[in-house]
Backbone as a printed PyTorch tensor [residue, N CA C, xyz], in Angstrom:
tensor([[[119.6910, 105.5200, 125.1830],
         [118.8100, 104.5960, 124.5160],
         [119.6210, 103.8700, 123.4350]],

        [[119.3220, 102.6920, 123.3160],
         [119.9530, 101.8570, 121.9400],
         [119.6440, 101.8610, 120.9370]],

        [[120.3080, 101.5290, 119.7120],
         [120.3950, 101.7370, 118.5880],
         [118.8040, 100.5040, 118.0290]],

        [[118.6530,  99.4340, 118.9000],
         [117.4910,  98.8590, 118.5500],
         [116.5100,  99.0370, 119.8880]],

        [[116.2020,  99.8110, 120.7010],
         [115.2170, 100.6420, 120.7620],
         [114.6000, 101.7580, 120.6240]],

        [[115.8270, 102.9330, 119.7010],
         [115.3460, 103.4130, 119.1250],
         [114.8030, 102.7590, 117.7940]],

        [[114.9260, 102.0600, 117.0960],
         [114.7250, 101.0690, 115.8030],
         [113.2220, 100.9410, 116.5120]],

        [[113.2990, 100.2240, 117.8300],
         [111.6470,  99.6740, 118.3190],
         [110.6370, 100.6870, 117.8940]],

        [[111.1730, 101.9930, 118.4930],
         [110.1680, 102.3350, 119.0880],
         [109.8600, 103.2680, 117.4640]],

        [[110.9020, 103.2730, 117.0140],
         [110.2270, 103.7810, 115.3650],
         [109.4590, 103.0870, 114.4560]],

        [[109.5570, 101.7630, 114.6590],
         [108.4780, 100.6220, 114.0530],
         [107.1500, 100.8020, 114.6500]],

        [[107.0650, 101.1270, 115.7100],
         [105.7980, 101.8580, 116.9360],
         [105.0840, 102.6580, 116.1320]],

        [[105.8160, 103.8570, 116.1830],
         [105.2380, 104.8960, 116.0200],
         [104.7620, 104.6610, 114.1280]],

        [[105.1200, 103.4140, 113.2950],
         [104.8780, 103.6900, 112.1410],
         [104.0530, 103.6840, 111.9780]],

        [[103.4360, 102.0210, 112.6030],
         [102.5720, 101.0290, 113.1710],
         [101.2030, 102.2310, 113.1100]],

        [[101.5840, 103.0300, 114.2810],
         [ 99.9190, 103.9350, 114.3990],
         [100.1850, 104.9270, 113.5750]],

        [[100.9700, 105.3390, 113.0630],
         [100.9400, 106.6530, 111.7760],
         [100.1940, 105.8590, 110.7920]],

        [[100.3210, 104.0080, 110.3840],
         [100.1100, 103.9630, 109.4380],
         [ 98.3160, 103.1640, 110.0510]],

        [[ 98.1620, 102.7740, 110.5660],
         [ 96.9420, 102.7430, 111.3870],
         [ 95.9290, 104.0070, 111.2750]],

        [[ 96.6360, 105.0840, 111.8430],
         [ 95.5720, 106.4310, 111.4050],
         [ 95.5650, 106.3910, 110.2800]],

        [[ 96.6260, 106.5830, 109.0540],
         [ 96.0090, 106.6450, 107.9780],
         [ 94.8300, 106.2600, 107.3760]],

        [[ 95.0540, 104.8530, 107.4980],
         [ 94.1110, 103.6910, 107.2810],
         [ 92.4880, 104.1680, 107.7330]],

        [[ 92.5210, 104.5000, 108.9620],
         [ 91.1510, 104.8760, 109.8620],
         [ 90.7090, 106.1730, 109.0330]],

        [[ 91.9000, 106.9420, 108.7470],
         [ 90.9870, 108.1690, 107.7560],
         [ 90.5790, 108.0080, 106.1280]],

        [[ 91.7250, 107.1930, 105.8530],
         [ 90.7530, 106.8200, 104.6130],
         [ 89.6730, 106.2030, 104.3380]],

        [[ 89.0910, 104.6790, 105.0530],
         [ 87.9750, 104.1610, 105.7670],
         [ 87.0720, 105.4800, 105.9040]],

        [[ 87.1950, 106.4310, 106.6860],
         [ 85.9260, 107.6990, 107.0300],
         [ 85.9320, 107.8230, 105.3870]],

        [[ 86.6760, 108.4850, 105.3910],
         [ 86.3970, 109.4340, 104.1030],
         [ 85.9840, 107.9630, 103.0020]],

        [[ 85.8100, 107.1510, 103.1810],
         [ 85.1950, 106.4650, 102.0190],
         [ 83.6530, 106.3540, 102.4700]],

        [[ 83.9620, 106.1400, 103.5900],
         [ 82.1040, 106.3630, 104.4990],
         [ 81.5490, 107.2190, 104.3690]],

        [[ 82.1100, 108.3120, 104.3040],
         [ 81.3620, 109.7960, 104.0100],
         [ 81.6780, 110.3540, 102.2860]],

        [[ 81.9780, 109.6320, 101.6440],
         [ 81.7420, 109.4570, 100.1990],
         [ 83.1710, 110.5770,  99.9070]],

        [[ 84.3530, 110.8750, 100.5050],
         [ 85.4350, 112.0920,  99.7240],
         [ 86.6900, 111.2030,  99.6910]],

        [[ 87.4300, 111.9010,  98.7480],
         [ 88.1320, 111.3730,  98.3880],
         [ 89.4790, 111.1700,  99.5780]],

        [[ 90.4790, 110.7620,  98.9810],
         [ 91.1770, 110.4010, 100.1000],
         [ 92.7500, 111.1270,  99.5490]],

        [[ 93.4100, 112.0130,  99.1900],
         [ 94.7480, 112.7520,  99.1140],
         [ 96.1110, 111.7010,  99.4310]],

        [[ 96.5380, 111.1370,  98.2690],
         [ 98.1310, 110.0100,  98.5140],
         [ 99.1250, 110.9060,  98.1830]],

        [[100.4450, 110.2740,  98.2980],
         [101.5440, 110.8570,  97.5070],
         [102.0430, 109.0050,  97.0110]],

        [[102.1520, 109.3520,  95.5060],
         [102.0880, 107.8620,  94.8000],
         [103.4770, 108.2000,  94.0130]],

        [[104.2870, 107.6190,  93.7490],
         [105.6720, 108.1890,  92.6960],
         [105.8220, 109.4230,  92.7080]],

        [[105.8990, 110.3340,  93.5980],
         [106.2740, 111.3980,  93.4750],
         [105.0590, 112.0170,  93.2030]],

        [[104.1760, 112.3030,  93.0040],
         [103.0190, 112.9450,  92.5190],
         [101.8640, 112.5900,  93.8890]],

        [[100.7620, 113.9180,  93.2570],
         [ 99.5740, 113.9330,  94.3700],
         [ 98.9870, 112.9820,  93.7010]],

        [[ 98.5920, 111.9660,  94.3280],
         [ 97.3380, 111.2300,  93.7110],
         [ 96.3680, 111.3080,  94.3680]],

        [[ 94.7450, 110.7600,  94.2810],
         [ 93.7210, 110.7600,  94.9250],
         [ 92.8970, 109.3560,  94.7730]],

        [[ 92.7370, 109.0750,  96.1870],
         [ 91.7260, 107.8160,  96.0680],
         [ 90.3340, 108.0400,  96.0220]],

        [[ 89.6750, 107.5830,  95.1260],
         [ 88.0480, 107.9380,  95.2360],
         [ 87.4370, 107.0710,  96.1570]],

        [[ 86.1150, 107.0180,  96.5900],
         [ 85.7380, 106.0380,  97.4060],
         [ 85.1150, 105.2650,  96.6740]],

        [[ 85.4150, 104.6630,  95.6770],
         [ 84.9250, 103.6060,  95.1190],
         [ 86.5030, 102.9040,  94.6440]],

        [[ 87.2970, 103.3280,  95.2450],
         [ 88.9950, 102.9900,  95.2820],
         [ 89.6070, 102.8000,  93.9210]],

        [[ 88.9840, 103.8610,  92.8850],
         [ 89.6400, 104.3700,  91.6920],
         [ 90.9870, 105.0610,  92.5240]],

        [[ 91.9490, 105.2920,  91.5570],
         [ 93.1690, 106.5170,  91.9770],
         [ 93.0530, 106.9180,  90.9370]],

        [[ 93.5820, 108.6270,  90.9210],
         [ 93.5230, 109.5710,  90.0530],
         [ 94.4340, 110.8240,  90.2280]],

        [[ 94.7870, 110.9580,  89.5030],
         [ 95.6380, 112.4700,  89.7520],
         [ 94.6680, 113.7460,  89.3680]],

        [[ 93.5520, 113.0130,  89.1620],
         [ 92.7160, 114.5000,  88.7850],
         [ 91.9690, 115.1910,  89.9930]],

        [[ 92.1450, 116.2110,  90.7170],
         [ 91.7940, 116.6230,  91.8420],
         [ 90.1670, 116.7990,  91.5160]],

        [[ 89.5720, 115.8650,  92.9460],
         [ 87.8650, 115.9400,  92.6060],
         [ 87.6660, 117.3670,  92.5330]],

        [[ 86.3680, 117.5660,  92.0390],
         [ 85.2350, 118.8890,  91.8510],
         [ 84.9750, 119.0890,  93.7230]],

        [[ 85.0060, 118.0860,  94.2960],
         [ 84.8450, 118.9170,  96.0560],
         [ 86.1260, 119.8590,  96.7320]],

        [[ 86.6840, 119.2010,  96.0930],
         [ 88.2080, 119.5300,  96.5040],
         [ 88.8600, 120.8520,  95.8700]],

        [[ 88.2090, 121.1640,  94.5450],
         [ 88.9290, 122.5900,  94.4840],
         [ 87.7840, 123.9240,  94.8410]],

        [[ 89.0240, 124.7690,  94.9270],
         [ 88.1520, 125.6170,  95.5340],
         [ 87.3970, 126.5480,  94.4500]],

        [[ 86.5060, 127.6750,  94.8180],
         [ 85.4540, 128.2030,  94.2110],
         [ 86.5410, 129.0230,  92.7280]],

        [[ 87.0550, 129.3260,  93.6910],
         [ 87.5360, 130.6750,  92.0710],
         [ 88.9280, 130.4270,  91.7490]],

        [[ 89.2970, 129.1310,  91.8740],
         [ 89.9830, 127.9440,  90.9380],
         [ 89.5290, 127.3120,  89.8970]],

        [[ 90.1490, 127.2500,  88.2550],
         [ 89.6970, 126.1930,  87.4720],
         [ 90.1660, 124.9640,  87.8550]],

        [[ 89.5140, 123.7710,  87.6260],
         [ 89.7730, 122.7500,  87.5460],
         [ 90.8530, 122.3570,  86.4800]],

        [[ 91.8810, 121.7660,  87.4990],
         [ 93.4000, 120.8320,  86.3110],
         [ 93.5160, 119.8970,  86.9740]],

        [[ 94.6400, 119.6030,  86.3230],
         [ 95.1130, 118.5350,  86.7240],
         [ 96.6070, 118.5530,  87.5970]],

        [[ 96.8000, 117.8190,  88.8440],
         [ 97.9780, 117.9610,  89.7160],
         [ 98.9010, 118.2280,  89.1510]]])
């Protein structure tokens, strides 16, 4: 295989990696949860009202976890 079809076919595969993304963040704004990024090095979170935050929502942690920050 060549050096620009392997190149192709990795622009391909970004194409729908970055396509699914897209389609799951869309749900999860439909179904009201947040959405999990990696932004500068850090976890960030998209709300569905498309705030970002590094503060992990109240759905998202678990029961016999305090709430912090990433």
């Amino acid at each position: 295989m060549s050096q620009i079809e392997v190149t192709q076919q990795a622009m391909e595969m970004q194409k729908i990696a970055n396509e699914a993304a897209a389609n799951a963040r869309d749900e999860n704004r439909r179904l009201g949860l947040a959405s999990p990024l990696f932004l500068g090095g850090k976890i960030q979170f998209e709300l569905p009202d498309g705030t970002i935050t590094d503060q992990r929502p109240a759905n998202l942690i678990p029961q016999d976890e305090p709430a912090h920050s990433v």
